[in-house]
KOLTI-589336 format. One record per residue: x, y, z of N, C-alpha, C in turn. Coordinates in nm, 3 decimals, m for minus. Layout:
N
+---------+---------+---------+---------+---------+---------+---------+---------+---------+
!     n_X !     n_Y !     n_Z !    ca_X !    ca_Y !    ca_Z !     c_X !     c_Y !     c_Z !
+---------+---------+---------+---------+---------+---------+---------+---------+---------+
!       X !       Y !       Z !       X !       Y !       Z !       X !       Y !       Z !
...
+---------+---------+---------+---------+---------+---------+---------+---------+---------+
! end
This chain:
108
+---------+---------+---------+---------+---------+---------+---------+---------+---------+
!     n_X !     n_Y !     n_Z !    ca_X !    ca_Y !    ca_Z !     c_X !     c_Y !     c_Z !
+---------+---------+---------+---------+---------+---------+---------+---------+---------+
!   0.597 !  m2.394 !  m0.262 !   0.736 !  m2.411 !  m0.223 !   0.806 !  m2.494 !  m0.332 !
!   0.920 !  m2.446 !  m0.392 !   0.978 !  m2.511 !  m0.496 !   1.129 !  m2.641 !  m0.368 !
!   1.063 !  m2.758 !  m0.483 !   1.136 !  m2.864 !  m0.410 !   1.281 !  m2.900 !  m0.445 !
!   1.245 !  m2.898 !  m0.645 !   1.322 !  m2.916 !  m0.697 !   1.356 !  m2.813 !  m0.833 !
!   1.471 !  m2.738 !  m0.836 !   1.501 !  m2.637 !  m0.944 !   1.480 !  m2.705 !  m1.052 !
!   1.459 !  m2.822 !  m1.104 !   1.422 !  m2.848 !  m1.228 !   1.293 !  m2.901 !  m1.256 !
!   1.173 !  m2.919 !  m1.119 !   1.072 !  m2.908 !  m1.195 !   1.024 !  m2.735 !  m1.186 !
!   1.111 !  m2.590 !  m1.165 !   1.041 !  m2.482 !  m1.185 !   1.002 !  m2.482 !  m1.354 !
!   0.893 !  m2.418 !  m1.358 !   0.852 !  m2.409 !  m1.505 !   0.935 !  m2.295 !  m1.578 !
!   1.006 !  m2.306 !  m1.695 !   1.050 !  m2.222 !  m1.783 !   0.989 !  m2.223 !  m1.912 !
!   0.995 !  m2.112 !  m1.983 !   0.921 !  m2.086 !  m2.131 !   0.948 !  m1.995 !  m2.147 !
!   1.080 !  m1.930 !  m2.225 !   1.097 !  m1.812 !  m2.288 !   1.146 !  m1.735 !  m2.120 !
!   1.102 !  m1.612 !  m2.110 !   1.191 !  m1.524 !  m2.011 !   1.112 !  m1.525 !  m1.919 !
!   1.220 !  m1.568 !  m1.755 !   1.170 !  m1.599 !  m1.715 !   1.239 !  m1.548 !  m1.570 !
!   1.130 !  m1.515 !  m1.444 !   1.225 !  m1.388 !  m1.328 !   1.106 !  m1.508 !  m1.199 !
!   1.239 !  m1.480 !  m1.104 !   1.182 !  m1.578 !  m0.957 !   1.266 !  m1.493 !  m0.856 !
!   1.143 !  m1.460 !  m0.781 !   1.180 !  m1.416 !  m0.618 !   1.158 !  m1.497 !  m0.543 !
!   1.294 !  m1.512 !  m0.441 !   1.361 !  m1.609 !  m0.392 !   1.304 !  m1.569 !  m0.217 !
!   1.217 !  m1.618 !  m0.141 !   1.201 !  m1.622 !  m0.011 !   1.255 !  m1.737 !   0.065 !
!   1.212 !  m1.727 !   0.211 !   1.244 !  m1.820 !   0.304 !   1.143 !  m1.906 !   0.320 !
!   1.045 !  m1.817 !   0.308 !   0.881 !  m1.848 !   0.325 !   0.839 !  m1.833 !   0.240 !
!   0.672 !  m1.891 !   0.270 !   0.605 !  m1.810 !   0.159 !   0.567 !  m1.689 !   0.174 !
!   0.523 !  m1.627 !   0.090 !   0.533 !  m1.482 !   0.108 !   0.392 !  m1.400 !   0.030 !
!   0.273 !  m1.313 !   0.003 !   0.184 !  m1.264 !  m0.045 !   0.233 !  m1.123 !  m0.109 !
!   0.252 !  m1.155 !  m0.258 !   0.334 !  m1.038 !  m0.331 !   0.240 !  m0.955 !  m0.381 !
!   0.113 !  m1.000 !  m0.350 !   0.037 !  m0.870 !  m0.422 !  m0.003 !  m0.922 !  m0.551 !
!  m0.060 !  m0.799 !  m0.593 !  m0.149 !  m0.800 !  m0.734 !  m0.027 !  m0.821 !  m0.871 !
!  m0.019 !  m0.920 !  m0.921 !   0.029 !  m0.895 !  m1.068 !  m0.004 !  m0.821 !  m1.154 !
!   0.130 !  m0.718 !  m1.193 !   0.078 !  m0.629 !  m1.329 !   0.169 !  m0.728 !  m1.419 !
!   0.130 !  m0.850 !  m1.482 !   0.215 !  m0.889 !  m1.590 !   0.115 !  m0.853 !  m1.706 !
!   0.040 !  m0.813 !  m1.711 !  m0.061 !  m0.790 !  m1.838 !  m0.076 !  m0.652 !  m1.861 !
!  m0.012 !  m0.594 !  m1.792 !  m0.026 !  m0.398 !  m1.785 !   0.099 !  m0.306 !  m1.800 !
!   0.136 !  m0.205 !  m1.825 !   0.251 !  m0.131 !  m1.824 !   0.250 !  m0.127 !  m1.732 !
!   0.409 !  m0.142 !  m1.672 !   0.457 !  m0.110 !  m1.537 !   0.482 !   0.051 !  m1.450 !
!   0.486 !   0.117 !  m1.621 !   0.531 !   0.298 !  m1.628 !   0.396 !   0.346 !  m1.580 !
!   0.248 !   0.275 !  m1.656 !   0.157 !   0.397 !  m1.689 !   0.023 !   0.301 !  m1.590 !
!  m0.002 !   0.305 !  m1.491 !   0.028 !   0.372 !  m1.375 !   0.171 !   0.337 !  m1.327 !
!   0.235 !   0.422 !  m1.267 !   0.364 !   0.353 !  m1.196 !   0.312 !   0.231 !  m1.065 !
!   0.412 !   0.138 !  m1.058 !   0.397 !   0.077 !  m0.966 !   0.380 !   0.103 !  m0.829 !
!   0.325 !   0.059 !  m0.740 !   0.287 !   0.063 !  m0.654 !   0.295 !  m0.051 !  m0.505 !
!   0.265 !   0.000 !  m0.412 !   0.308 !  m0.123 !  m0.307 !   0.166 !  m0.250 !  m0.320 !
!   0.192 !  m0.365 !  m0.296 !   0.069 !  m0.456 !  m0.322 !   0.073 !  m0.497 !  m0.477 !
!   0.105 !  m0.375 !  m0.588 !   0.146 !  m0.492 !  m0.686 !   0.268 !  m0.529 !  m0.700 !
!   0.303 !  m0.646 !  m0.845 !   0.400 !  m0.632 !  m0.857 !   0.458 !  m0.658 !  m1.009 !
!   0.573 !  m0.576 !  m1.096 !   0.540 !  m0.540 !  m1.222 !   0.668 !  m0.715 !  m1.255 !
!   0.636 !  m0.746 !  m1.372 !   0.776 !  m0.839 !  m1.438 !   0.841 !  m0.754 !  m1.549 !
!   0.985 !  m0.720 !  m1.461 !   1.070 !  m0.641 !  m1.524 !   1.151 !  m0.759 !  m1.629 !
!   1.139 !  m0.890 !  m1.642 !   1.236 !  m0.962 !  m1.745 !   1.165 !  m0.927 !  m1.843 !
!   1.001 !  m0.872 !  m1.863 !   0.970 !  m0.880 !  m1.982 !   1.017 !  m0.749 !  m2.072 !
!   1.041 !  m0.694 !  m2.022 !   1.143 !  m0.570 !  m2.060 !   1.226 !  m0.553 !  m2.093 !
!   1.296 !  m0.663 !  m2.067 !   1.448 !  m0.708 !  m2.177 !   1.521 !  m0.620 !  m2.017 !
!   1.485 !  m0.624 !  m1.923 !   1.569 !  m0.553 !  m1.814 !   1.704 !  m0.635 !  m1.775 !
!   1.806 !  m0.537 !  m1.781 !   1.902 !  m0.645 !  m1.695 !   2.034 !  m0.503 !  m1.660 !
!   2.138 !  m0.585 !  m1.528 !   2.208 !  m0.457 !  m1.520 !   2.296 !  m0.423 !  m1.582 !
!   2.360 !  m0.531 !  m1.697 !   2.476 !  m0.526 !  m1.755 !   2.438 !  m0.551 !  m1.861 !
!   2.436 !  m0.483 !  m2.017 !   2.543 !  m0.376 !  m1.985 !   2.443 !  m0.309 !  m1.928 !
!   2.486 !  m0.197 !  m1.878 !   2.440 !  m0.084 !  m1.776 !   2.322 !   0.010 !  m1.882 !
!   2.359 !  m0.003 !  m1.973 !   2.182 !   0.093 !  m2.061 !   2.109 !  m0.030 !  m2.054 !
!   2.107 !  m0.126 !  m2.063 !   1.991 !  m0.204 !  m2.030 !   1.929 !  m0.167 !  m1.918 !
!   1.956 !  m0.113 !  m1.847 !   1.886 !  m0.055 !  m1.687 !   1.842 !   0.062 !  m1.649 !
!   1.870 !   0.177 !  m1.797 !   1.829 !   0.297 !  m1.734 !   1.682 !   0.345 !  m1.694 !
!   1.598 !   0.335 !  m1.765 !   1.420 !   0.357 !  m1.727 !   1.436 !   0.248 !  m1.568 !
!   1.447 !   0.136 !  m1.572 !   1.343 !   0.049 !  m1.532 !   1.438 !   0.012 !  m1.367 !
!   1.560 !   0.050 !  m1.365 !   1.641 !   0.017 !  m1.246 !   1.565 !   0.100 !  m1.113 !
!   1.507 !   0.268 !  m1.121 !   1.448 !   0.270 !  m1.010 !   1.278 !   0.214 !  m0.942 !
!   1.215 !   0.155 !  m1.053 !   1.086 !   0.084 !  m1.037 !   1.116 !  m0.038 !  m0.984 !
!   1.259 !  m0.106 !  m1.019 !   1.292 !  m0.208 !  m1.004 !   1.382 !  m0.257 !  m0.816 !
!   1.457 !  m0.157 !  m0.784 !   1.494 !  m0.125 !  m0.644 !   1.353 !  m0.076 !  m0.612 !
!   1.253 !  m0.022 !  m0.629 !   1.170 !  m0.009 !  m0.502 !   1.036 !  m0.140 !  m0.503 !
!   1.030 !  m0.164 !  m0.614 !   1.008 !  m0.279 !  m0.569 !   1.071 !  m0.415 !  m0.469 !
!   1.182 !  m0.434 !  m0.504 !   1.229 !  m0.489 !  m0.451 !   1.230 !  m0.442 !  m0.273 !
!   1.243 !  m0.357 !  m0.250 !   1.218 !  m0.266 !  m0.126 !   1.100 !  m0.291 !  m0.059 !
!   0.964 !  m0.345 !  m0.149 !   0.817 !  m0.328 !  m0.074 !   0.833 !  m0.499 !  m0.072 !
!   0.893 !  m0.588 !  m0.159 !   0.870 !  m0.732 !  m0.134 !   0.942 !  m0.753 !  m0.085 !
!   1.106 !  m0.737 !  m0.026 !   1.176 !  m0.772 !   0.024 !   1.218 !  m0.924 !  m0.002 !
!   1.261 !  m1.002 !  m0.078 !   1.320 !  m1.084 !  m0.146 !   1.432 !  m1.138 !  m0.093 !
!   1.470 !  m1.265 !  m0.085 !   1.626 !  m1.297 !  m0.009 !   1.695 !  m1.272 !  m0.167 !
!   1.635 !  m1.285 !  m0.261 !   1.709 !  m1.325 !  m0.402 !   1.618 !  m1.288 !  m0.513 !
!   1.666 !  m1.219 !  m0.625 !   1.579 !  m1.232 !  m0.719 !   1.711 !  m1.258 !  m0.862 !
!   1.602 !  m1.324 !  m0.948 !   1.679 !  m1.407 !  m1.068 !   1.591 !  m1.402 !  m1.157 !
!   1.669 !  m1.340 !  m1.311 !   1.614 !  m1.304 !  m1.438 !   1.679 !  m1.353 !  m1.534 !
!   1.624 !  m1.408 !  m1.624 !   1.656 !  m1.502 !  m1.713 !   1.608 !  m1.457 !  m1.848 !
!   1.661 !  m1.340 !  m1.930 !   1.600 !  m1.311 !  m2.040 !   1.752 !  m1.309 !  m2.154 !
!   1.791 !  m1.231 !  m2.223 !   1.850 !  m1.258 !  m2.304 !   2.001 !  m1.255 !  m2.247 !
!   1.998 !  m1.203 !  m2.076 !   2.093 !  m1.185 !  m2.007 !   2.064 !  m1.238 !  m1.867 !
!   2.148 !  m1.322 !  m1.777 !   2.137 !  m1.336 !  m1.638 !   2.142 !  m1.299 !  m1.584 !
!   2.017 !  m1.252 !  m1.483 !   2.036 !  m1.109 !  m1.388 !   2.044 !  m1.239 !  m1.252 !
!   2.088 !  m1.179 !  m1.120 !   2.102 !  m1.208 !  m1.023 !   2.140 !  m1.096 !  m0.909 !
!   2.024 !  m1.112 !  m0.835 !   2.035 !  m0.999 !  m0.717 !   2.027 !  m1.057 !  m0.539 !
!   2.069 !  m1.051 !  m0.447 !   2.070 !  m1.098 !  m0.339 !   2.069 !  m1.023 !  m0.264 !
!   2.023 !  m1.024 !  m0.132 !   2.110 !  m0.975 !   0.010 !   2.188 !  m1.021 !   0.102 !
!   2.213 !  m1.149 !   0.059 !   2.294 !  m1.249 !   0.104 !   2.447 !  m1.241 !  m0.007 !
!   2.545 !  m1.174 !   0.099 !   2.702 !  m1.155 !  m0.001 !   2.767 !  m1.287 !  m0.005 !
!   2.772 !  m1.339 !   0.100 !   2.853 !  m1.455 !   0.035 !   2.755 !  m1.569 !  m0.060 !
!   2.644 !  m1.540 !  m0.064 !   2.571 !  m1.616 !  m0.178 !   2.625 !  m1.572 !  m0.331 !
!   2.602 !  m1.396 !  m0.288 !   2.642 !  m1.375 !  m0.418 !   2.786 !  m1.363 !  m0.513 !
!   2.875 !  m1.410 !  m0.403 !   3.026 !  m1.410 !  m0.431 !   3.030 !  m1.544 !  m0.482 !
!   2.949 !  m1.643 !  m0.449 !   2.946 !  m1.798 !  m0.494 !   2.890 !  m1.812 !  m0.605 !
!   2.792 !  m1.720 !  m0.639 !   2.736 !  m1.715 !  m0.755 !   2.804 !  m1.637 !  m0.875 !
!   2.869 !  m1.539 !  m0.802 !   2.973 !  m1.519 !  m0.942 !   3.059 !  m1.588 !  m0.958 !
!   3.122 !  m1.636 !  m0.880 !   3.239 !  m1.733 !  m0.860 !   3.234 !  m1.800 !  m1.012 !
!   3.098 !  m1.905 !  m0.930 !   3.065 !  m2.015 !  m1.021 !   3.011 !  m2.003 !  m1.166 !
!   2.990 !  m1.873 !  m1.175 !   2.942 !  m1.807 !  m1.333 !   3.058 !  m1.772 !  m1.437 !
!   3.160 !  m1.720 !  m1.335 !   3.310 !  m1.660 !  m1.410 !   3.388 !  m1.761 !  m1.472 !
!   3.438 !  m1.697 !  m1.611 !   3.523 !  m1.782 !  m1.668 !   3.635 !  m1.823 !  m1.615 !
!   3.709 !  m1.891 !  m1.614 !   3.819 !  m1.941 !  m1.539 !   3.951 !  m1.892 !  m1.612 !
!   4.065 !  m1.823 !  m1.483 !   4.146 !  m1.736 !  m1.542 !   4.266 !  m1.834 !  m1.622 !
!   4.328 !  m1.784 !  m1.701 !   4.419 !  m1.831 !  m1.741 !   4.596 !  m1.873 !  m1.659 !
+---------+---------+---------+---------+---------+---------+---------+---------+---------+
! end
């Protein structure tokens, strides 16, 4: 259980699924292609190392439907990617309206 967001460990790129609980995600494929076998339920692949993100929008084409069904078999309140771009995904809307909020440049 993370207590405090600044002792999570960072080093280079870096992706956290966000529960209520704790939760049993299965087998890590971080040492394996995620394509060759395709993923599966019980594991689970790290799409930041992929340079994945949704914006711009070709950053997402291969890896966006491996990436929704995963998300589908772990069910996640939140997931957050930290690679050369900030990804942020929720099922919680007014989380994620606060979170853009607070990300957006401020209008003129």
């Amino acid at each position: 259980m993370i207590e405090s967001v600044e002792k999570l460990p960072r080093a280079g790129w870096d992706e956290w699924y966000v529960f209520a609980q704790p939760v049993d995600l299965g087998v890590s494929r971080l040492k394996s292609n995620i394509f060759d076998p395709a993923l599966k339920p019980g594991e689970v692949g790290v799409f930041v190392n992929y340079g994945f993100a949704f914006h711009p929008p070709e950053r997402a084409t291969s890896l966006a439907d491996p990436f929704w069904n995963q998300l589908d078999h772990i069910r996640p309140e939140s997931y957050i990617a930290d690679n050369d771009y900030l990804t942020f995904v929720t099922r919680d809307e007014s989380l994620f309206a606060a979170v853009a909020k607070a990300l957006s440049y401020p209008s003129n």
